[in-house]
Structures are given as C-alpha cells and as structure tokens.
C-alpha positions as CSV (number, residue, x, y, z in Angstrom):
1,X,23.4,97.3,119.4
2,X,20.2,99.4,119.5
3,X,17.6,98.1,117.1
4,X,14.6,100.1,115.7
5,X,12.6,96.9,117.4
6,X,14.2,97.4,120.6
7,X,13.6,101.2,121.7
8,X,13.0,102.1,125.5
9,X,10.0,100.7,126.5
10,X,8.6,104.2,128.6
11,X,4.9,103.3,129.1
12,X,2.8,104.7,126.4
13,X,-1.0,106.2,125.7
14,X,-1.6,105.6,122.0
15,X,-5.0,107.2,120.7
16,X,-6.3,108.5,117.0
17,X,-7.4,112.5,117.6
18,X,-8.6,114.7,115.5
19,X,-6.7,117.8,114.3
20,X,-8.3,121.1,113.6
21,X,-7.3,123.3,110.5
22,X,-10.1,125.0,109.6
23,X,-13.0,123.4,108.4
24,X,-10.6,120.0,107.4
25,X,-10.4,117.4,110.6
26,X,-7.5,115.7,110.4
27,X,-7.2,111.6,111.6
28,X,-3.8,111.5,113.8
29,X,-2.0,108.7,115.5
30,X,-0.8,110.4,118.9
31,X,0.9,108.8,121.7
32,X,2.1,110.4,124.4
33,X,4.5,109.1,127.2
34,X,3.9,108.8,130.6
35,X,5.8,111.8,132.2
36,X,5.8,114.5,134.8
37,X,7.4,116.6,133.3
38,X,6.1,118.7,129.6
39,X,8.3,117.0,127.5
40,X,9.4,117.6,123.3
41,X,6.8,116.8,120.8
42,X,7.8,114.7,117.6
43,X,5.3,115.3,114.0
44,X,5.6,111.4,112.1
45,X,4.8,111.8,108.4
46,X,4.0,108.9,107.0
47,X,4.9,107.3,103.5
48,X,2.4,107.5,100.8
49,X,0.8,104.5,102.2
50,X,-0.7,106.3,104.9
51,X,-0.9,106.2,108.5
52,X,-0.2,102.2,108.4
53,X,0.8,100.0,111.0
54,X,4.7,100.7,110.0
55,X,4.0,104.6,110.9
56,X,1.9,103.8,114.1
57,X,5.3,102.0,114.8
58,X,7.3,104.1,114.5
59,X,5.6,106.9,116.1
60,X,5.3,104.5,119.0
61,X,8.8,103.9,119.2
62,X,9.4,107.7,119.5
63,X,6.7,107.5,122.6
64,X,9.0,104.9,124.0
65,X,11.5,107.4,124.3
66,X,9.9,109.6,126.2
67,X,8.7,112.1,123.7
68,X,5.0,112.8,122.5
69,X,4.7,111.8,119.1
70,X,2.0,112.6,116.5
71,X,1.6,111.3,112.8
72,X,-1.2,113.2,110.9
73,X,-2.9,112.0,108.0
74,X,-1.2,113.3,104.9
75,X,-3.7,112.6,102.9
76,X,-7.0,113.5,104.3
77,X,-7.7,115.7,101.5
78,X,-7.4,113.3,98.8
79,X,-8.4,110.1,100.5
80,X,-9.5,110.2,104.1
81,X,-8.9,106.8,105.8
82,X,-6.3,105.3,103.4
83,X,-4.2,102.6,105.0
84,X,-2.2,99.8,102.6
85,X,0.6,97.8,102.3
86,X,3.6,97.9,100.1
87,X,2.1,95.7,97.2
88,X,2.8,96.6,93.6
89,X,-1.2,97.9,93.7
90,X,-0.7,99.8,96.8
91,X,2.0,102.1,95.3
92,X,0.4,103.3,92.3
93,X,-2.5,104.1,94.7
94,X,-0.5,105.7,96.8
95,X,1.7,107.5,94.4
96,X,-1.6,108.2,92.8
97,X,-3.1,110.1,95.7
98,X,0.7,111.7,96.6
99,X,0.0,113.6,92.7
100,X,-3.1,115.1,94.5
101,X,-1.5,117.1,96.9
102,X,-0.3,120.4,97.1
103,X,2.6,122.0,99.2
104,X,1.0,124.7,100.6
105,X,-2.0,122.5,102.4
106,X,0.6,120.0,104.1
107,X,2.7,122.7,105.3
108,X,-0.8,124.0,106.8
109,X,-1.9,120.9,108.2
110,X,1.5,120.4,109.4
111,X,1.3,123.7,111.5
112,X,-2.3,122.6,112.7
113,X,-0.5,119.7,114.0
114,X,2.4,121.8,115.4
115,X,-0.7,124.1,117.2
116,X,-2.3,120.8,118.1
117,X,0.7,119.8,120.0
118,X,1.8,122.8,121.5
119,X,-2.1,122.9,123.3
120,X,-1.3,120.0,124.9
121,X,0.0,120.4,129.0
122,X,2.4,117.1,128.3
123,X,4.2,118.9,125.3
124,X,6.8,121.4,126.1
125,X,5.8,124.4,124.5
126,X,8.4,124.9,121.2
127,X,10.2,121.7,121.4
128,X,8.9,120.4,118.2
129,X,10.7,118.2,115.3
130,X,9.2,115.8,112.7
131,X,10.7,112.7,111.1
132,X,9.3,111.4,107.4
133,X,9.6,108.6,105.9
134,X,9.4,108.1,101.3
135,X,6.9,111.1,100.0
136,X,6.9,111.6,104.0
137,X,10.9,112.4,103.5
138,X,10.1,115.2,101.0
139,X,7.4,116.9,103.1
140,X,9.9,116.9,106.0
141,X,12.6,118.6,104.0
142,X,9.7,121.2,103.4
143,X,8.5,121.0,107.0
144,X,12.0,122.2,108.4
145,X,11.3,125.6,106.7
146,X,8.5,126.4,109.7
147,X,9.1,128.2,112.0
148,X,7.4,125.6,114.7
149,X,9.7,122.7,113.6
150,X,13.5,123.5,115.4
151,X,14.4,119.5,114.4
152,X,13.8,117.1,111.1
153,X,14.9,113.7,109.9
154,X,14.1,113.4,106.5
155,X,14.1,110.0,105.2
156,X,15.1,108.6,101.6
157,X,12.9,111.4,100.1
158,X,12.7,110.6,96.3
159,X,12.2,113.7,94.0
160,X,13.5,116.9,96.7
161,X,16.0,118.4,93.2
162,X,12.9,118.0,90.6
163,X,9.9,117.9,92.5
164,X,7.4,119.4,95.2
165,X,3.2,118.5,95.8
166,X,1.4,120.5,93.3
167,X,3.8,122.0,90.9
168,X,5.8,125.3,91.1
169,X,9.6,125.3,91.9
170,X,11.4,121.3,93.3
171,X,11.4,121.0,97.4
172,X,15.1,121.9,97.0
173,X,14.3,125.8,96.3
174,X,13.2,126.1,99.6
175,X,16.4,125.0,101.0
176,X,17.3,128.6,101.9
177,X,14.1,129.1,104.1
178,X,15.5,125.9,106.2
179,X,15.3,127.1,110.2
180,X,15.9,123.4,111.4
181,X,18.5,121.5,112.1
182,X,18.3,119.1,109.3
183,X,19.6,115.4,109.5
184,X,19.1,113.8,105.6
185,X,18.9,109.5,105.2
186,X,19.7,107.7,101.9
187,X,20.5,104.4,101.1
188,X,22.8,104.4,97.9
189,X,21.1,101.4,96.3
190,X,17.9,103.4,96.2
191,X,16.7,103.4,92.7
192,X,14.4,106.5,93.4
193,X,17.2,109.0,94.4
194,X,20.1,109.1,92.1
195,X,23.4,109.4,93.9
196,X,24.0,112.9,92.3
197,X,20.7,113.5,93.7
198,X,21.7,113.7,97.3
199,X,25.4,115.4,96.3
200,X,22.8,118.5,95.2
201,X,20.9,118.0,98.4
202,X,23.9,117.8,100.2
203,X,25.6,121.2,98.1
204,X,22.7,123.3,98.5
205,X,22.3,122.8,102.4
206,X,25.8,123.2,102.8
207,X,25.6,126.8,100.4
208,X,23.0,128.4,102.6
209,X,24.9,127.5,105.7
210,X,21.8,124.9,107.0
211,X,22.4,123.2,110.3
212,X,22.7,119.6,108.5
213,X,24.4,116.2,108.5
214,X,23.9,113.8,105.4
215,X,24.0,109.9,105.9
216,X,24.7,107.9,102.9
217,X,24.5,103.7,102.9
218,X,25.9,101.8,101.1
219,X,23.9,98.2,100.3
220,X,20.6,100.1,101.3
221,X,17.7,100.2,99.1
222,X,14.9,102.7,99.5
223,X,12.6,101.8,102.3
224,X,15.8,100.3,104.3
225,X,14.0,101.6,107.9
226,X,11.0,99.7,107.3
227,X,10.6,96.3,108.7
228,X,7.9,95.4,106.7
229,X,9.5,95.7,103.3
230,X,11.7,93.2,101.7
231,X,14.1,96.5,101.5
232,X,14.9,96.7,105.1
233,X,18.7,97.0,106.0
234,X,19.0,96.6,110.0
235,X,22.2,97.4,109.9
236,X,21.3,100.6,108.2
237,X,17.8,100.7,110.3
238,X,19.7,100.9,113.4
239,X,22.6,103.5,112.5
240,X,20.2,105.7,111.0
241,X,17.7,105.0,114.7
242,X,21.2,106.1,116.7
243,X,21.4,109.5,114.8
244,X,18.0,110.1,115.2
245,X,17.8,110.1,118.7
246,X,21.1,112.4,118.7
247,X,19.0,114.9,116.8
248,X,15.9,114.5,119.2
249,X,17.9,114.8,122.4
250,X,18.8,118.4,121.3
251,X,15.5,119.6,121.7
C-alpha cells in the first residue's frame, strides 16, 4: 500500500519565495517538479502552526508527484516567521494568532498565491487546487469558493458550522458559492468536530448540489495525516493520500 512517506519520488526544486499582494510579501514554501511539460499547480495551507517542517512535507510530497506545489504563509499578518511544534504551548499560540485573522485577507493572499502560480512557465495556466490541513482545513473549504481554485481537500477542519476568521456568518454560509470539486477528511474520534458537525457539512454540500465526496474514519483522531503527532492513523493517512491524488489527477 501507498504511504504518505512513500510518494513518487519525481526530482524536486524546493525554494521559499516571496508572494506579492500589495504592499504585504508573503514567505512561501514552493517546490516545483522537474518537468517539460506546464504542469497543475497545488496551494498547501498549513495548520495553525505555520509553515513547519510537517507542511514543507507535505507540499514536497505533492512535488513528488509531479505537480508544483506552493504553501503560503497564513499568518504573515499576524506573526511573520512563525514555525512550532505541536506542544500544549504551541497551540494556544497558534490558536492565538488563528483569532487574528480575517476571511477576507486569506482569501486575498490566497488569490495572490493563485496569481503567483499561474506567472510561472512550469504551471499550467488554470489548473489550480489547494489542500489544508486543521485551521488550514477551514480556509480550504473557503478557498474552493474562488474562482482560481477548480480542486480542494479540506482536512479535519474544526469550526466550518459555527465559525469563520474574523467574525460574520460560519465558513458553512459560503457553501453555496463552492465552484470546486470539494473532497472533505474527518476522523470520527476527532474531539474538535462533532460528528453532527460533518453530517451538516455533508447536508449543506449536498443541498447546493457541490461537486463533493465526504470521508469519515473511524479510530482517527484529529491530526491523523500528520506523522509528527501522536494522532497519526496510517491507515487513515494513506486512504485519505489515495483519494487525494484521485482528486488531483482531474486537474
């Protein structure tokens, strides 16, 4: 079987770029395959612990594949650098800079990203998707509503019913503004996301007729992707790795 740990091993170019929006430069991870060919472009949005080496990873892993793959830093405004672990510390600091953000500026830095990539002659102009991972989960669900993102993978995003970066209506609102085809990760242990949680998230995509597929598992605990926490669930890991590479081989 096909672990996260054991992805095609294309050679890759990773480097840390800066994205324009605006006045704000943003710090991004980008690694882009060797290829002769233009090929799809993948936007990696981390968990609230920043860039760290589990998002570099991942977004390395993607490279492996043979796409480009890009993971901006979320949190730029609020704390420009931030890196940490998965300490008790490092999530109230990281839950403590997620408070500070609004919707509207990472759906803005997220298109900067999107312009960022599509500038670039080894991307194939409008094949873009993003995958997110935690807080990173949420923002995806919100990233599929752009126009420049035509695939997401939202991981175990904890809050999407109640909640969205800087008040006004929850993430789920903006289900009918969805243009993606969505694929939605939850591991049923996960303390964060009730089960009747995901049956909204699932009822709602389903009501406005979103492109979607829901993946529920049982045993997994939030996190379950991440081989750094005590939460990962290979099993889980690598299901969830097969359907993501479905969903990026329709680009």
């Amino acid at each position: 079987m096909t672990t996260p740990m054991t992805a095609s091993r294309v050679p890759i170019r990773p480097d840390w770029v800066k994205v324009a929006n605006g006045d704000l430069q943003i710090d991004a991870y980008l690694v882009v395959p060797e290829s002769a060919e233009p090929v799809p472009a993948i936007i990696v949005i981390q968990e609230i612990f920043g860039v760290n080496a589990h998002i570099r990873d991942v977004t390395e892993r993607i490279a492996r594949l043979g796409y480009v793959a890009i993971a901006p830093a979320i949190y730029q405004r609020v704390a420009p650098g931030f890196e940490t672990g998965y300490t008790p510390a490092d999530v109230q600091l990281g839950r403590q800079y997620k408070e500070q953000t609004k919707t509207t500026e990472l759906l803005s830095d997220i298109r900067a990203t999107a312009a960022y990539l599509n500038a670039l002659p080894q991307v194939k102009t409008g094949a873009l998707g993003c995958i997110g991972f935690c807080f990173g989960g949420l923002v995806t669900y919100l990233a599929a509503t752009l126009p420049e993102i035509k695939v997401a993978a939202s991981f175990y995003g904890a809050g999407i019913p109640v909640w969205s970066p800087g008040g006004g209506p929850p993430a789920l609102a903006y289900t009918p503004e969805i243009k993606a085809t969505l694929y939605a990760f939850f591991g049923m242990d996960d303390a964060s996301i009730p089960p009747e949680h995901v049956d909204q998230i699932a009822a709602e995509l389903q009501r406005h007729q979103i492109r979607h597929r829901i993946f529920r598992y049982p045993g997994a605990d939030h996190g379950f992707f991440c081989d750094q926490r005590a939460s990962y669930n290979p099993e889980a890991a690598a299901d969830a790795w097969q359907q993501v590479q479905e969903l990026f081989r329709t680009l």
